[in-house]
C-alpha positions as a Python dict, from the first residue, in 0.01 Angstrom:
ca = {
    (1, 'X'): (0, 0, 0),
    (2, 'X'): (-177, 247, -208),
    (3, 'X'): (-529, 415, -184),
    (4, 'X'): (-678, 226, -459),
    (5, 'X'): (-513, -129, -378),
    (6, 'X'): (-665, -71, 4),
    (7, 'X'): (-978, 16, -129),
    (8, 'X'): (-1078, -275, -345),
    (9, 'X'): (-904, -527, -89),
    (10, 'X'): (-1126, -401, 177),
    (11, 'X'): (-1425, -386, -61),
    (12, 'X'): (-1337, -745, -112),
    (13, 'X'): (-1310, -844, 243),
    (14, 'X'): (-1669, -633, 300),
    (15, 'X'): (-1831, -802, -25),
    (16, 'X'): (-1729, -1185, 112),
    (17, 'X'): (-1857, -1085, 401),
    (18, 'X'): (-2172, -1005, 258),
    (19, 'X'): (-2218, -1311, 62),
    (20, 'X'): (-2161, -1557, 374),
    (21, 'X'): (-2394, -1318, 528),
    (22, 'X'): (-2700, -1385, 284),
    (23, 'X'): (-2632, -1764, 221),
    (24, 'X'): (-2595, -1827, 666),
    (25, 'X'): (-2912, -1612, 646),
    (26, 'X'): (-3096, -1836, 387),
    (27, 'X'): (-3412, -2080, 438),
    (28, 'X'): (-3220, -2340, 374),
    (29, 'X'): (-2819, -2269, 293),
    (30, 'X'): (-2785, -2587, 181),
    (31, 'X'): (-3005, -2568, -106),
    (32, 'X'): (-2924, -2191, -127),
    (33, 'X'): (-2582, -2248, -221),
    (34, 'X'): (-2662, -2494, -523),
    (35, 'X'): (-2876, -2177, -666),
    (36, 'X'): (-2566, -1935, -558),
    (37, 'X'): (-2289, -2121, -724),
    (38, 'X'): (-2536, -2175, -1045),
    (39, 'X'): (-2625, -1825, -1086),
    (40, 'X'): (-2293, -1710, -1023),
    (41, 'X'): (-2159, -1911, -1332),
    (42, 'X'): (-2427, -1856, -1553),
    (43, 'X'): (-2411, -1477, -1443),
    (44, 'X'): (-2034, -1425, -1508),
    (45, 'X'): (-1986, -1656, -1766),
    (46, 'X'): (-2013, -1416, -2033),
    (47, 'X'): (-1730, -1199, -1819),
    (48, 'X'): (-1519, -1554, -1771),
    (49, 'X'): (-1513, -1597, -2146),
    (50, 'X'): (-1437, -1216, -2277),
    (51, 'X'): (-1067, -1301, -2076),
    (52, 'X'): (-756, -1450, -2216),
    (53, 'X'): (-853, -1751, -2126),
    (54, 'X'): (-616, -2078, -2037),
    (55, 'X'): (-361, -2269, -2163),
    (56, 'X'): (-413, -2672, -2207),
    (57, 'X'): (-158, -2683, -1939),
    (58, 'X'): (-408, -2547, -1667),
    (59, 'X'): (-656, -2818, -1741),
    (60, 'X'): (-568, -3109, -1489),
    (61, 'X'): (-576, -2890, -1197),
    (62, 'X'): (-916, -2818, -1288),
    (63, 'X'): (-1114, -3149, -1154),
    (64, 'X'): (-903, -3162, -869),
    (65, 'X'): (-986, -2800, -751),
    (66, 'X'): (-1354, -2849, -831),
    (67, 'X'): (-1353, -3145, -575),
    (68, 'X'): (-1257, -2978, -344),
    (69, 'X'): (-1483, -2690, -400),
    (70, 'X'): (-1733, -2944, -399),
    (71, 'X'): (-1663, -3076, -68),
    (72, 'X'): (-1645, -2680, 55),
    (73, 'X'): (-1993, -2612, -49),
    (74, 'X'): (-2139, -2925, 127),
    (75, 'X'): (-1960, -2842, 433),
    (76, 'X'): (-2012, -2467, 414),
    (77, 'X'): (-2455, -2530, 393),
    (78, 'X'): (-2425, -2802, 652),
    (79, 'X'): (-2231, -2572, 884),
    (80, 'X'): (-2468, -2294, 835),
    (81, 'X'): (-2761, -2441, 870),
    (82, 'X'): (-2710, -2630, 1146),
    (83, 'X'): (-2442, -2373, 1347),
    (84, 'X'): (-2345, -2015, 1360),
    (85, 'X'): (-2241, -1803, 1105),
    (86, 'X'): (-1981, -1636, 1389),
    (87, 'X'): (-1835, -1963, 1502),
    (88, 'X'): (-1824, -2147, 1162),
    (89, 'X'): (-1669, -1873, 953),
    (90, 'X'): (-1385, -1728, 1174),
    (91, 'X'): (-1264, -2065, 1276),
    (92, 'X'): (-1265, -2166, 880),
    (93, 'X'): (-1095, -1881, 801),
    (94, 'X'): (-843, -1914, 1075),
    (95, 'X'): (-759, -2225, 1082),
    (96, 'X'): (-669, -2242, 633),
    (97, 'X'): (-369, -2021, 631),
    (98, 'X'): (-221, -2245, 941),
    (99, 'X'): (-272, -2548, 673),
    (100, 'X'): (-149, -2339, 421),
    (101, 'X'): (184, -2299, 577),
    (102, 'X'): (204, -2593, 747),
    (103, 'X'): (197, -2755, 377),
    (104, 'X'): (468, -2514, 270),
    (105, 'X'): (681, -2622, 576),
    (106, 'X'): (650, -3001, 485),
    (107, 'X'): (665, -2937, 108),
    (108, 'X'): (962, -2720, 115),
    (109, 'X'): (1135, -2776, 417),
    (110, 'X'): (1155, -2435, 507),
    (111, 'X'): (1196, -2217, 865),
    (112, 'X'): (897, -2037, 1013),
    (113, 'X'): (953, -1660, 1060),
    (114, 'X'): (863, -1492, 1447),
    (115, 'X'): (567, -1344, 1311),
    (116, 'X'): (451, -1669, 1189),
    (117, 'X'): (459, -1834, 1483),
    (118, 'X'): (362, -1548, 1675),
    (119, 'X'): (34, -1546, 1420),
    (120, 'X'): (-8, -1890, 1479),
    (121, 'X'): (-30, -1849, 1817),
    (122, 'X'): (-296, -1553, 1817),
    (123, 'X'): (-536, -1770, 1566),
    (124, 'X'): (-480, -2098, 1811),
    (125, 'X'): (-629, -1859, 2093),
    (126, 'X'): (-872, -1708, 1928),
    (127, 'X'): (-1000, -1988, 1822),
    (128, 'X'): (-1026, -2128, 2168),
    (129, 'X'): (-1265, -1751, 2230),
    (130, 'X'): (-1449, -1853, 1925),
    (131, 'X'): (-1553, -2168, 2035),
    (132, 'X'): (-1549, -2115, 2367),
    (133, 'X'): (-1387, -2312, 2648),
    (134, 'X'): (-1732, -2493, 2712),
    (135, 'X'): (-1808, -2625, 2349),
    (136, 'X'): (-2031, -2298, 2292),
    (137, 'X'): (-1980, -2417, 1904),
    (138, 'X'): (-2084, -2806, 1898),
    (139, 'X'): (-1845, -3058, 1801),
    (140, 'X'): (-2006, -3118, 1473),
    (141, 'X'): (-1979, -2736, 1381),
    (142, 'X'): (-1624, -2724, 1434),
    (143, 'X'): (-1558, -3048, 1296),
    (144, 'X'): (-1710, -2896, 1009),
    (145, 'X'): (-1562, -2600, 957),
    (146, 'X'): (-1225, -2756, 1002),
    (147, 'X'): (-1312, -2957, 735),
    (148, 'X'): (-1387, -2616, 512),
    (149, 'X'): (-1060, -2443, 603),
    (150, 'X'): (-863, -2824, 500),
    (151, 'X'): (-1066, -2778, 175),
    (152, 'X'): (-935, -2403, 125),
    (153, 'X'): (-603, -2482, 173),
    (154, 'X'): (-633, -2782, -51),
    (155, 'X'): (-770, -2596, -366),
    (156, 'X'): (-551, -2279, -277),
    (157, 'X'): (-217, -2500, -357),
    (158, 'X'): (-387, -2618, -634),
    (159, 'X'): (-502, -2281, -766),
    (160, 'X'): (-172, -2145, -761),
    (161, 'X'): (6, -2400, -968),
    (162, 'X'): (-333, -2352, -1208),
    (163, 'X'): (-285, -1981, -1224),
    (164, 'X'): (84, -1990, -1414),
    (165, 'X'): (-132, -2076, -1714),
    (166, 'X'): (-453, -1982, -1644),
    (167, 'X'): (-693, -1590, -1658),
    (168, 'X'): (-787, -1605, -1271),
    (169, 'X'): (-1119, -1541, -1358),
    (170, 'X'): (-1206, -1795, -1661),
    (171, 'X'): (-1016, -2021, -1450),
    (172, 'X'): (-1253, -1933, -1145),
    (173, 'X'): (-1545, -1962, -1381),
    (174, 'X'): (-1464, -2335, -1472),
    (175, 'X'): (-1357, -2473, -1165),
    (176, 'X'): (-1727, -2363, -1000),
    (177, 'X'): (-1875, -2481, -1371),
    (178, 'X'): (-1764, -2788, -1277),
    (179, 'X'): (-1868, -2826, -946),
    (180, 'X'): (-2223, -2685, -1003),
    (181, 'X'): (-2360, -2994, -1152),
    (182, 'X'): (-2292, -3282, -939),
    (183, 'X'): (-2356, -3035, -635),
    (184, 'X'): (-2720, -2938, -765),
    (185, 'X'): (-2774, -3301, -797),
    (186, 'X'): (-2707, -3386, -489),
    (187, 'X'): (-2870, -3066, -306),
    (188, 'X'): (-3198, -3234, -513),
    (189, 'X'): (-3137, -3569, -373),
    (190, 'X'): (-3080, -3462, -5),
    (191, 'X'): (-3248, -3146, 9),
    (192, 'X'): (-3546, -3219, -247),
    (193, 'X'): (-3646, -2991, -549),
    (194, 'X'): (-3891, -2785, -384),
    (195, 'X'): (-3629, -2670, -145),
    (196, 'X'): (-3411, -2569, -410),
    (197, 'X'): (-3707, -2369, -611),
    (198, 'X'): (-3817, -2212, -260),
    (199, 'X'): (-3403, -2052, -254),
    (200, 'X'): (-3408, -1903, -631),
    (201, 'X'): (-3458, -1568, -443),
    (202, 'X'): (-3269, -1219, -541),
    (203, 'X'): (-3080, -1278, -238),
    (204, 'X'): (-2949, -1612, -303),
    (205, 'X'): (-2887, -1467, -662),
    (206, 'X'): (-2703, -1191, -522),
    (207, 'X'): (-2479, -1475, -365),
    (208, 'X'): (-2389, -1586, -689),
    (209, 'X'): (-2254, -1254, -830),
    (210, 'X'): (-2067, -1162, -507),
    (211, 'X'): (-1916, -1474, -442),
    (212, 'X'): (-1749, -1420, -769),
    (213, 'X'): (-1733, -1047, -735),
    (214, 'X'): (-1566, -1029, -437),
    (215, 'X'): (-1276, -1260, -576),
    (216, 'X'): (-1246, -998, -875),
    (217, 'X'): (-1208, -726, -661),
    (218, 'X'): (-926, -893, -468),
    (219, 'X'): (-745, -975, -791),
    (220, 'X'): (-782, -599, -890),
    (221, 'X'): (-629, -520, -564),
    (222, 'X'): (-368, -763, -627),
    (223, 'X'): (-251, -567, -962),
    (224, 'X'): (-198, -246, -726),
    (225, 'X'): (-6, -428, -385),
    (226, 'X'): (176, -715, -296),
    (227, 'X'): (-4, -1069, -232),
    (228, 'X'): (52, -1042, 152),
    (229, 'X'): (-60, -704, 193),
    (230, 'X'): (-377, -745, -8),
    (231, 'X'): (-468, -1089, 165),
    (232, 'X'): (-423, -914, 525),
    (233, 'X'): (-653, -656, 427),
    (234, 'X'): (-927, -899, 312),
    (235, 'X'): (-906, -1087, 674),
    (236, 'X'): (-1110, -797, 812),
    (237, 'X'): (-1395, -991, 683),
    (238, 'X'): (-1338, -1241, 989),
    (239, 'X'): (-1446, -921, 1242),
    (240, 'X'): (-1685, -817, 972),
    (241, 'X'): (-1912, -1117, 980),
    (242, 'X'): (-1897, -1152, 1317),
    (243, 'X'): (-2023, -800, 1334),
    (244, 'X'): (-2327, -902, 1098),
    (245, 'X'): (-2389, -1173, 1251),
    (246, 'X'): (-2465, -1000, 1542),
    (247, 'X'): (-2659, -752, 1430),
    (248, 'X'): (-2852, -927, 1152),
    (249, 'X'): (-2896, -1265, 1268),
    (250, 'X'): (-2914, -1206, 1633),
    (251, 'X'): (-2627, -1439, 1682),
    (252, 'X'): (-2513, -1501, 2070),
    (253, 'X'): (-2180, -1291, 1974),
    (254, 'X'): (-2020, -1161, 2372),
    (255, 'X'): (-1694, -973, 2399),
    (256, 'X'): (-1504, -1329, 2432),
    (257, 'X'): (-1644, -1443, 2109),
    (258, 'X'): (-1603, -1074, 1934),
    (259, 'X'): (-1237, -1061, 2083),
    (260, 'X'): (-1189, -1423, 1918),
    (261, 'X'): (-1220, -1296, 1611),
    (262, 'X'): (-1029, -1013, 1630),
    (263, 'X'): (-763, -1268, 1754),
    (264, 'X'): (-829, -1449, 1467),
    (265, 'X'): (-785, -1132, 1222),
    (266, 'X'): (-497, -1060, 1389),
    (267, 'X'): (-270, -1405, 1369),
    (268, 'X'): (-407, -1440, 990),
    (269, 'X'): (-220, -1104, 906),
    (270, 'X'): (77, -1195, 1084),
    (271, 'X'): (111, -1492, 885),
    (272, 'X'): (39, -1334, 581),
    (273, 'X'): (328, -1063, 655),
    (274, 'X'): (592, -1315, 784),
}
C-alpha cells in the first residue's frame, strides 16, 4: 500500500472519527444531525456539481439509498443521545461488514475464506466486550445500533450498483440531498424548531463538511490502493472513537470495553482482506 494511499485512508478513518465525535457530543444529536447533513449539502454542493456527474442509469438507486440513509440518521441521533458513543459506534461498525458478506453469501452463493470466518469470529467477541456480558450497553442501544449497521449494509449494496454510472461524490451529494428534507421535517416535528436553531453551531457545521470530507478522502485513497486495503485502514476509526470518547466525553471506557474494540478493528480487517 503506498505512503500516500495510507495517509489519506487513515486521515479518513481519523476525520469520521471526528465527526461522530462532535455530533455524540452535541446538545441534542438528534436535532444536530438535521443541521449536519443540511450544511454538508449545501456546503459541498458546489464541489458535487463541478464533477462528471451521473448517468440517467444511476437514478433509481437514488431514493432507495436515501431511505436508508434516512433511517441511519434517525437511528444514529437516537443512539447518541440516549447511549454511548463507545458502545453504539463500534458495535455499528462491526456488526455492517458481517451483513455485508452475509448478503454476498446468500446473493451469490459463494464459500467464506479462513480469514473471514476467523474475522467474524473476532467482531462476534468483541462485540460481546463492547457490550459487556451484563448489558453495560442497554437493550435499546444495541437494538439500535444494529439497526444502523443493517442500514449500512443496505445502502452499501445499493451504492455499489449506483457507482457503475455515477461521480461518487455528486452521487453522495444527492443521495444526502434527498434525505435532508423529510429528515429536517421530522427532527422539527419530534425535536421542535428551537432545538434545531439551538444546534446551528460551528461544530455541528463542521459535521457537515467532514461527514462528507472524510468520504472524499477515502475515495482519494481508493485511486492509490486496493478497496480492501483502504477499507481496513479506515476501521482504525472503531479504536479511535473509543479513544475520544474516553477522553472527551468521559465515557465509562475499561480495558474490556477498549479491548472490544480493538477486537472489533481487528475481525473488520480480516474480513476486508479475505
Amino acid at each position: 500500500m503506498p505512503a500516500s494511499a495510507l495517509g489519506l485512508a487513515l486521515s479518513a478513518a481519523v476525520v469520521h472519527a471526528l465527526w461522530n465525535l462532535l455530533l455524540a457530543r452535541a446538545r441534542d444529536p438528534q436535532a444536530a444531525g438535521a443541521v449536519a447533513v443540511v450544511a454538508g449539502v449545501a456546503i459541498w454542493a458546489p464541489v458535487a456539481l463541478a464533477t462528471g456527474g451521473m448517468t440517467t442509469r444511476a437514478l433509481p438507486y437514488v431514493p432507495a439509498s436515501a431511505a436508508f440513509e434516512l433511517a441511519y440518521w434517525a437511528m444514529l441521533g437516537l443512539a447518541y443521545r440516549i447511549g454511548e458513543l463507545s458502545v453504539t459506534y463500534p458495535l455499528a461498525r462491526g456488526m455492517a461488514p458481517v451483513l455485508l458478506l452475509l448478503a454476498g453469501l446468500a446473493g451469490l452463493g459463494g464459500a467464506i475464506g479462513g480469514l473471514q470466518v476467523a474475522g467474524v469470529a473476532l467482531v462476534a467477541v468483541g462485540i460481546v466486550a463492547v457490550r459487556g456480558m451484563r448489558a453495560r450497553g442497554g437493550v435499546p442501544e444495541v437494538a439500535l445500533a444494529a439497526g444502523i449497521a443493517a442500514c449500512i449494509a443496505s445502502y452499501t449494496l445499493i451504492d455499489r450498483a449506483a457507482l457503475h454510472h455515477a461521480d461518487p461524490i455528486a452521487y453522495l451529494w444527492l443521495v444526502l440531498a434527498l434525505t435532508a428534507p423529510p429528515y429536517v421535517v421530522a427532527m422539527v416535528r419530534i425535536r421542535g424548531r428551537e432545538a434545531l436553531r439551538a444546534s446551528i453551531t460551528p461544530a455541528v457545521v463542521g459535521t457537515g463538511i467532514a461527514m462528507f470530507g472524510s468520504y472524499v478522502l477515502a475515495l482519494a485513497a481508493l485511486q492509490r490502493a486496493s478497496a480492501a486495503a483502504v477499507g481496513a485502514v479506515r476501521e482504525t476509526s472503531v479504536v479511535l472513537v473509543t479513544a475520544f470518547a474516553a477522553a472527551v466525553l468521559h465515557e465509562d471506557v475499561g480495558p474490556v470495553r477498549a479491548a472490544g474494540a480493538v477486537l472489533v478493528t481487528a475481525g473488520i480487517v480480516l474480513i476486508a482482506l479475505g
